[in-house]
PADRENTOR-561646 format. One line per field, with one value per residue: x, y, z of N, C-alpha, C in turn; residue in one letter. Coordinates in nm, 3 decimals. Layout:
// PADRENTOR-561646
n.east = (X ...)
n.north = (Y ...)
n.up = (Z ...)
ca.east = (X ...)
ca.north = (Y ...)
ca.up = (Z ...)
c.east = (X ...)
c.north = (Y ...)
c.up = (Z ...)
residu = (A ...)
//
This chain:
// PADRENTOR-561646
n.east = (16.780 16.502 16.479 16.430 16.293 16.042 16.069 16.044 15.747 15.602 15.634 15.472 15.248 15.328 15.542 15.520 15.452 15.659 15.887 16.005 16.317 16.309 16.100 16.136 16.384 16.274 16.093 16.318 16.448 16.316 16.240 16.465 16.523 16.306 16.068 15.954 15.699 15.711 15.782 15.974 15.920 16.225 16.214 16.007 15.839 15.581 15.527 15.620 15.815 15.671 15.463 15.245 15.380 15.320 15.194 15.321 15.478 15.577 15.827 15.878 16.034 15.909 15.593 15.419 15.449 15.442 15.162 14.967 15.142 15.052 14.741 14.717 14.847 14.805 14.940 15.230 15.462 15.573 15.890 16.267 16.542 16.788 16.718 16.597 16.265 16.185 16.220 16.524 16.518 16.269 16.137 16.102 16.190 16.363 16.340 16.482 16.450 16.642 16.635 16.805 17.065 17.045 17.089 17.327 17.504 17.648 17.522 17.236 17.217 17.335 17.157 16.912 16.988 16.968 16.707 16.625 16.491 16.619 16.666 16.791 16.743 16.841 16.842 17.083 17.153 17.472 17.846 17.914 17.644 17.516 17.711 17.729 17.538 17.700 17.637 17.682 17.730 17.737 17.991 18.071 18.226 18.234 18.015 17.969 18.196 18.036 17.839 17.979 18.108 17.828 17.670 17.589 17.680 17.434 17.381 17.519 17.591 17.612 17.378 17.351 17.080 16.870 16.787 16.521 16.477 16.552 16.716 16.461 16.248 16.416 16.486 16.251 16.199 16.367 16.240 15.975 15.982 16.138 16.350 16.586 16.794 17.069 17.275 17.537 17.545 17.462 17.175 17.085 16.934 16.902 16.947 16.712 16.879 17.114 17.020 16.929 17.219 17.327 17.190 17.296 17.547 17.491 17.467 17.338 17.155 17.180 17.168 17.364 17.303 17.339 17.273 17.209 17.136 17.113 17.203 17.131 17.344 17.336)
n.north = (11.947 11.994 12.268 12.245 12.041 12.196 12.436 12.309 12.226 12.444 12.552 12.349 12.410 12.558 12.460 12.295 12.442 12.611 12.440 12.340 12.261 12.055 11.881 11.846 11.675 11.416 11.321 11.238 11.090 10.844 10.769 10.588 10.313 10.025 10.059 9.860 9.655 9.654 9.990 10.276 10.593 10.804 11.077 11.234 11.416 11.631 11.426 11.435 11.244 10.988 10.983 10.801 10.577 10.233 10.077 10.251 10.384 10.638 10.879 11.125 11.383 11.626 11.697 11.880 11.825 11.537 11.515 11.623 11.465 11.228 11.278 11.238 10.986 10.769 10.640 10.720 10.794 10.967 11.035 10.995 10.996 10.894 10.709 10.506 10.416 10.101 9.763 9.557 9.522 9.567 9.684 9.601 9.847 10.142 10.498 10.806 11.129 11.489 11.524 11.417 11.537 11.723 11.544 11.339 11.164 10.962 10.838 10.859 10.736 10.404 10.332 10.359 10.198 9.938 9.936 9.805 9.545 9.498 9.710 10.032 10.381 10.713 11.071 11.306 11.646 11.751 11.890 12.198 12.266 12.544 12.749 13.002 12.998 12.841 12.620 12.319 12.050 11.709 11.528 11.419 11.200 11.107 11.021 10.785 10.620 10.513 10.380 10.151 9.981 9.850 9.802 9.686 9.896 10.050 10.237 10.551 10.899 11.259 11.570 11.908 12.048 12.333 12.631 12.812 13.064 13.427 13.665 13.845 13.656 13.408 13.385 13.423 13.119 12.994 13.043 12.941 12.695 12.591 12.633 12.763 12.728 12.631 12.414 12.522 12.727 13.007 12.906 12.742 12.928 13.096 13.409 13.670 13.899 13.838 13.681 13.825 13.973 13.766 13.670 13.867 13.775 13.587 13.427 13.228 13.010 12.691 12.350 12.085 11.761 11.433 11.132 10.791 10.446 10.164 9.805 9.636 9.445 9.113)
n.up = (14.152 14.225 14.175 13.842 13.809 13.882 13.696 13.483 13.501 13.526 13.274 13.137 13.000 12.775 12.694 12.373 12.190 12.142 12.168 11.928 11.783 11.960 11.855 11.623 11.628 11.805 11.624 11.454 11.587 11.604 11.347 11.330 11.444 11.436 11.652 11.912 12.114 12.491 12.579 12.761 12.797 12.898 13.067 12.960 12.928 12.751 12.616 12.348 12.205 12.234 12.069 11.897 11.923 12.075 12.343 12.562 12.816 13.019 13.241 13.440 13.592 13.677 13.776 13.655 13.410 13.348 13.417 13.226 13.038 13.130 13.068 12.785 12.693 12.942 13.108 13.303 13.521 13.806 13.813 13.881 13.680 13.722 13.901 13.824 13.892 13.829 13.768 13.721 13.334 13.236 13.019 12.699 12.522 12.571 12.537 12.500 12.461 12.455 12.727 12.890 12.920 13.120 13.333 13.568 13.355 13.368 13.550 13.423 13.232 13.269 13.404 13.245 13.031 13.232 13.287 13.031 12.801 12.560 12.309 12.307 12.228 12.201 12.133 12.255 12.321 12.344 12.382 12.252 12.163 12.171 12.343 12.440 12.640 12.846 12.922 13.112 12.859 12.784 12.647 12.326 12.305 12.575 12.609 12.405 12.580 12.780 12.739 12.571 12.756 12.820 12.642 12.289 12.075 11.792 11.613 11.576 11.618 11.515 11.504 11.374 11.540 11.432 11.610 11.584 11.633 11.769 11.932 12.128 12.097 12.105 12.399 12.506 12.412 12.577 12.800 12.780 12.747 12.956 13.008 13.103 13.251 13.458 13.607 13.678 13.756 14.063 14.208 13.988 13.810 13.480 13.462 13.394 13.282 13.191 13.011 12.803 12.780 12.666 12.414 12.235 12.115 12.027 11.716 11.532 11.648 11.795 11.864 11.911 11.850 11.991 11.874 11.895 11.886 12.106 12.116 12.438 12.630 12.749)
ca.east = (16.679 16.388 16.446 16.478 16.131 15.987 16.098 15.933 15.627 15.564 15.653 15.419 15.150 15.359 15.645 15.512 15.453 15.824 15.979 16.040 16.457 16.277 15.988 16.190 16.460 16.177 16.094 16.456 16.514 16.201 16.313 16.645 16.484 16.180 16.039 15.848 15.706 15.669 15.847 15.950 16.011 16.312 16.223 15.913 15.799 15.446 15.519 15.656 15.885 15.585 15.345 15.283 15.409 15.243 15.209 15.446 15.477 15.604 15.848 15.934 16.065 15.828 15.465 15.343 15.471 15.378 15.024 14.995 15.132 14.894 14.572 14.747 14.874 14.732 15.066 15.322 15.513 15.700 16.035 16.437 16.663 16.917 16.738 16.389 16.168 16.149 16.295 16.584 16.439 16.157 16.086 16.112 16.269 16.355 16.367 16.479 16.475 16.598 16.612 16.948 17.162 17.019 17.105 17.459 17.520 17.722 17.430 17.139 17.272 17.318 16.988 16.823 17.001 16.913 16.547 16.578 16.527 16.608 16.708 16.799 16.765 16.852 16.852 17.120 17.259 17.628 17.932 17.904 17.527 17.486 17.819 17.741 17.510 17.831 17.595 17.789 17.648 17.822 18.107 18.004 18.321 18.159 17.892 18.060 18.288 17.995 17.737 18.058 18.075 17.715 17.577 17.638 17.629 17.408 17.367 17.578 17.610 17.554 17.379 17.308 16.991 16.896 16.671 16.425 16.424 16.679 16.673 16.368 16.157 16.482 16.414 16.129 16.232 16.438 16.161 15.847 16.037 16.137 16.541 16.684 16.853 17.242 17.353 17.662 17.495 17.429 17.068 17.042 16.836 17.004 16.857 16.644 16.986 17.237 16.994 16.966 17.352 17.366 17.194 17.371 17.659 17.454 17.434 17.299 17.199 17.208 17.147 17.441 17.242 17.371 17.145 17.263 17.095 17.231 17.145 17.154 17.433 17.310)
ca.north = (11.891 12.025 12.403 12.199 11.980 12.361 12.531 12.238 12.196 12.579 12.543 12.241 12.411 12.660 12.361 12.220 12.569 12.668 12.332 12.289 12.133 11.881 11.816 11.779 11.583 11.287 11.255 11.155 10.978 10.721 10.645 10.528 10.213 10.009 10.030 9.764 9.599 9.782 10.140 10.350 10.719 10.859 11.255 11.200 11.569 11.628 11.289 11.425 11.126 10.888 11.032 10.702 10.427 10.186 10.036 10.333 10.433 10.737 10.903 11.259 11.454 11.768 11.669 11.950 11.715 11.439 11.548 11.670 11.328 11.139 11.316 11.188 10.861 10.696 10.540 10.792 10.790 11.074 10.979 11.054 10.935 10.854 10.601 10.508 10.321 10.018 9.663 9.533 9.454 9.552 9.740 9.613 9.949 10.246 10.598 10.953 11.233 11.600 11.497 11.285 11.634 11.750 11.476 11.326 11.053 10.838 10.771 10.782 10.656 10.287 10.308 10.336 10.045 9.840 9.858 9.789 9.412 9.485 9.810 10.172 10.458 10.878 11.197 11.389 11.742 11.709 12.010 12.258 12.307 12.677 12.777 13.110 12.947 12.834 12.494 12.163 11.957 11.622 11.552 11.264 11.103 11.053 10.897 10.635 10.558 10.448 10.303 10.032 9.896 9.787 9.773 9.702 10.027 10.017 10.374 10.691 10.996 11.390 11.597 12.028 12.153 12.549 12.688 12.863 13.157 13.488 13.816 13.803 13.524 13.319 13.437 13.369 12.973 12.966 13.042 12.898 12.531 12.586 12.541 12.857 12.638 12.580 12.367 12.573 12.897 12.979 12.934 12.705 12.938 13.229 13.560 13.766 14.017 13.732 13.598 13.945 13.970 13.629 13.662 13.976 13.745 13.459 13.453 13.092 12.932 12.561 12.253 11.942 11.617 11.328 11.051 10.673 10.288 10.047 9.671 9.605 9.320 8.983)
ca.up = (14.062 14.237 14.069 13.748 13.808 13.901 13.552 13.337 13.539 13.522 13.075 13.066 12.911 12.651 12.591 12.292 12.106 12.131 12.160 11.794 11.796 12.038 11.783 11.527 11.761 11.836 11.524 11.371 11.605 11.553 11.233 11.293 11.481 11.478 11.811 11.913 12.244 12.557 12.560 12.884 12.784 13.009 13.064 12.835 12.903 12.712 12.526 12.174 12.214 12.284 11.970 11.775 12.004 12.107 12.496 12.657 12.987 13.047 13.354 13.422 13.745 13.667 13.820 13.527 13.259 13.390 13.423 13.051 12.969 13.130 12.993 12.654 12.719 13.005 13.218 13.375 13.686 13.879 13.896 13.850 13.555 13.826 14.003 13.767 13.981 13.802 13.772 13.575 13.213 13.270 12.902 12.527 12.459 12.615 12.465 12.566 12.368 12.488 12.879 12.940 12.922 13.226 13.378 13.525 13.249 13.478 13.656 13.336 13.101 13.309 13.454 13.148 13.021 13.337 13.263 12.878 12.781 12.412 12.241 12.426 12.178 12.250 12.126 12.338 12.355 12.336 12.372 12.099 12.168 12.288 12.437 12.489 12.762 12.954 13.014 13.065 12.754 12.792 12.571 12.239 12.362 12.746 12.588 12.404 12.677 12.892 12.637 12.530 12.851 12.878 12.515 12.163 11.940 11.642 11.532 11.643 11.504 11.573 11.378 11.445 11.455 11.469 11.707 11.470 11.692 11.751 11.996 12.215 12.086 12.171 12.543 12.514 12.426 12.670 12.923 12.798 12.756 13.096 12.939 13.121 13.392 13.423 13.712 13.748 13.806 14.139 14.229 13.891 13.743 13.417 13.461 13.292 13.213 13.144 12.873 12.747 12.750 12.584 12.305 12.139 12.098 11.948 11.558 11.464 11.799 11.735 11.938 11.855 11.924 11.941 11.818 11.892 11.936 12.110 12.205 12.536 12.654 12.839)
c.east = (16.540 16.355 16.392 16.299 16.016 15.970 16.017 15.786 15.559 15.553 15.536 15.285 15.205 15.457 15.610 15.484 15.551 15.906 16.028 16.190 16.359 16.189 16.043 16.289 16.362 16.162 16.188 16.494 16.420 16.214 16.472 16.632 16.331 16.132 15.954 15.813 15.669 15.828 15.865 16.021 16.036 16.297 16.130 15.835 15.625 15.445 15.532 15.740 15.793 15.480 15.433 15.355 15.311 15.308 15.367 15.444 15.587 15.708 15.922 15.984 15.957 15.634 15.370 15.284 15.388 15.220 14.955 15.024 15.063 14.772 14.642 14.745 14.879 14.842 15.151 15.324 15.623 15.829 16.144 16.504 16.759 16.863 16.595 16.347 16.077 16.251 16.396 16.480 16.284 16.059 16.180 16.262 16.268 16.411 16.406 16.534 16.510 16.582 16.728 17.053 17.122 17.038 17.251 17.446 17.522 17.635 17.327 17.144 17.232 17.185 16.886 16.852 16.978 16.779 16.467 16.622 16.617 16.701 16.658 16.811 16.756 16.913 16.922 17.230 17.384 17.702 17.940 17.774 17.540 17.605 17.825 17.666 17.629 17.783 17.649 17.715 17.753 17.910 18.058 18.126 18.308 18.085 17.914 18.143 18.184 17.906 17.840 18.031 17.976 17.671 17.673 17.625 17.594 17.418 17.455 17.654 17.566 17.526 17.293 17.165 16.992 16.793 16.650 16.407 16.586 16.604 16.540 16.267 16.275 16.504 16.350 16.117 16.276 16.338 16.052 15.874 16.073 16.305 16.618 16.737 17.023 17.278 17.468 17.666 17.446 17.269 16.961 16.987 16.899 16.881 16.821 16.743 17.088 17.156 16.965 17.100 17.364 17.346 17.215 17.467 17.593 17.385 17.295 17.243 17.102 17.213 17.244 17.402 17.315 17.278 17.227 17.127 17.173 17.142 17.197 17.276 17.371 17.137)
c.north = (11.947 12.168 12.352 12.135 12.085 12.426 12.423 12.236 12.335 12.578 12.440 12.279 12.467 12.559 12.327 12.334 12.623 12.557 12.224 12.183 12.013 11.804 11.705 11.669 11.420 11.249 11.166 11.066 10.808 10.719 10.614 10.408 10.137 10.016 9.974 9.712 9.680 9.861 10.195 10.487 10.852 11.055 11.262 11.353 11.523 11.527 11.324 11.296 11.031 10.889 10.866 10.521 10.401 10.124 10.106 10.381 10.575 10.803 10.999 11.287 11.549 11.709 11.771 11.861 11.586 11.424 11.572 11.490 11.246 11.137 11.261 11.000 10.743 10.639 10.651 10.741 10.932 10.998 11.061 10.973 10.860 10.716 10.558 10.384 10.209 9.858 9.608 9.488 9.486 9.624 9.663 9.737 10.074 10.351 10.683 11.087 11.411 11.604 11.453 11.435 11.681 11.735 11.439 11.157 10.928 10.747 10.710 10.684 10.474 10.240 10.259 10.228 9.980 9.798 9.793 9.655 9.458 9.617 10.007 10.280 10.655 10.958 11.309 11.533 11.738 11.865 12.076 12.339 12.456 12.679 12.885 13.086 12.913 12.644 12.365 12.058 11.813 11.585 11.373 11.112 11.003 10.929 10.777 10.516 10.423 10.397 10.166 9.941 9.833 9.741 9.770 9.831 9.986 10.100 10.469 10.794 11.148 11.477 11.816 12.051 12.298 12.534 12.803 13.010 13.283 13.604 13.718 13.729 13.394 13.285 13.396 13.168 12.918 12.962 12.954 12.730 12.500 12.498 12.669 12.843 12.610 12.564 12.453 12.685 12.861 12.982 12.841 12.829 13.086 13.309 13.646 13.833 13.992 13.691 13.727 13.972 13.859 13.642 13.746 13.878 13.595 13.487 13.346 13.004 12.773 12.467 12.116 11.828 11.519 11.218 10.901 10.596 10.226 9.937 9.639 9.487 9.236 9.016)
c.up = (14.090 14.133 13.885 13.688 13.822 13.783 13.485 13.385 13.512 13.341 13.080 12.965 12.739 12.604 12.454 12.156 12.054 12.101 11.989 11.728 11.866 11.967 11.723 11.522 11.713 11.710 11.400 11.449 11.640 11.462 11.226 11.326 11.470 11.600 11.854 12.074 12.319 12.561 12.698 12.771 12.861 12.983 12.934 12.806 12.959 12.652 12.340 12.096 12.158 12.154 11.893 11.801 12.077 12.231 12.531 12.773 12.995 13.188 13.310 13.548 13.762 13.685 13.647 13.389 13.309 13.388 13.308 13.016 13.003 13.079 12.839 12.652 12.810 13.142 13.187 13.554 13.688 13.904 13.819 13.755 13.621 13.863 13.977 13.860 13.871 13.792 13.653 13.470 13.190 13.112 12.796 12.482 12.574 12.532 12.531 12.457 12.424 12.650 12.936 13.013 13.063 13.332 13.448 13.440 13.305 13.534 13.541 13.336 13.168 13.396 13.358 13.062 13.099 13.286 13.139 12.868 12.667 12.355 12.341 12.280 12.238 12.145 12.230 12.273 12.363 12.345 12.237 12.079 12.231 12.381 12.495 12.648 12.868 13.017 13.000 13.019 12.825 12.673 12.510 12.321 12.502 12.722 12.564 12.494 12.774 12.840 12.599 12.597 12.880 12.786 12.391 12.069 11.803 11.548 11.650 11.536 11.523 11.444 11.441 11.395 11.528 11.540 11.655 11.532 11.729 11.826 12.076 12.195 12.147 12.339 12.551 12.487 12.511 12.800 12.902 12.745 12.837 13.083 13.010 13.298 13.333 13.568 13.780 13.791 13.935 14.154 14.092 13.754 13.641 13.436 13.387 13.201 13.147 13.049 12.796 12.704 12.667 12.493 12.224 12.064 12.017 11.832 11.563 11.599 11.722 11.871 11.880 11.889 11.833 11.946 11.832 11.963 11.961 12.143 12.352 12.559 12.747 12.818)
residu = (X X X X X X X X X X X X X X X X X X X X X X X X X X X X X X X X X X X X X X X X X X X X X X X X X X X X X X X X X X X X X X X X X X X X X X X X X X X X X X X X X X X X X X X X X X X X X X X X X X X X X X X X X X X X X X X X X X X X X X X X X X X X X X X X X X X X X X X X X X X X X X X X X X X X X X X X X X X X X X X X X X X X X X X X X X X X X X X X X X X X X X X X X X X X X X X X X X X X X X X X X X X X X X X X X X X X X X X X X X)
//
């Protein structure tokens, strides 16, 4: 995770130039719910998530981001998805848009329901996204499995978008969003020659998000 908190903190200034799927991401998935109360948003970045809510707090891993989102929105904390440094219930709502995939689920996912009185909404990456990457999206089916157990489902549903970009501007996305990370590579981090090799072979490159609300249980 540290290489990981390294690559976004280094993007935090150029993220929001390139990061267009994620724009457009945040924004579908604030109208699928009202969101009301106080807000935590899980892997909040620069706060594209956060544009427009009211009383949110913010938590990233990447000190960059984090820093960026504070000069915006006033309340951030450094922390991990795994293990957010806060108390059961402790938010209205929680969001995450574009951050969960990164993540292992197993662990989010029930975290971020822990700290939600009320309503949990996400925007996640799912299998299908960028395969030529080789990167392990999580599978829609995962998700479900482990959202039942804790919460009611209100909304679910996946929907592709494109990544507006092709040949070496797509490189170039890949770097200046600070997205050319794959756990299963050694060293985390794809290489200059492998994302060169990659994208010959990529027509359409496409992002499969899956988009679900749920209500919390108890």
């Amino acid at each position: 995770m540290k290489v990981l908190s390294l690559k976004f903190s280094r993007a935090c200034n150029s993220y929001e130039d390139w990061a267009l799927p994620q724009r457009y991401s945040a924004e579908r998935l604030k109208r699928i719910e009202d969101i009301k109360g106080s807000v935590l948003d899980v892997g909040c970045g620069t706060g594209l998530m956060s544009q427009g809510l009211q009383e949110v707090v913010g938590v990233d891993i990447a000190m960059g981001m984090a820093r960026v989102y504070k000069e915006r929105f006033g309340k951030v904390v450094l922390g991990d998805a795994h293990n957010l440094p806060f108390k059961d219930k402790s938010f209205d709502c929680v969001v995450s848009n574009f951050a969960l995939h990164w993540t292992d689920i197993n662990k989010s996912l029930p975290e971020a329901l822990r700290v939600c009185k009320r309503l949990f909404l996400c925007a996640l990456p799912v299998e299908g996204s960028l395969p030529q990457t080789g990167f392990p999206f999580p599978k829609v089916e995962e998700v479900g499995s482990i959202l039942e157990s804790k919460a009611t489902i209100k909304s679910f549903f996946v929907e592709d978008i494109l990544i507006p970009f092709q040949g070496w501007d797509l490189i170039r996305f890949f770097h200046y969003t600070g997205s050319s990370y794959n756990p299963l590579l050694k060293g985390g981090i794809i290489s200059k020659r492998r994302l060169e090799s990659m994208i010959k072979t990529i027509d359409k490159p496409l992002f499969r998000v899956l988009f679900f609300s749920c209500e919390v249980k108890g």
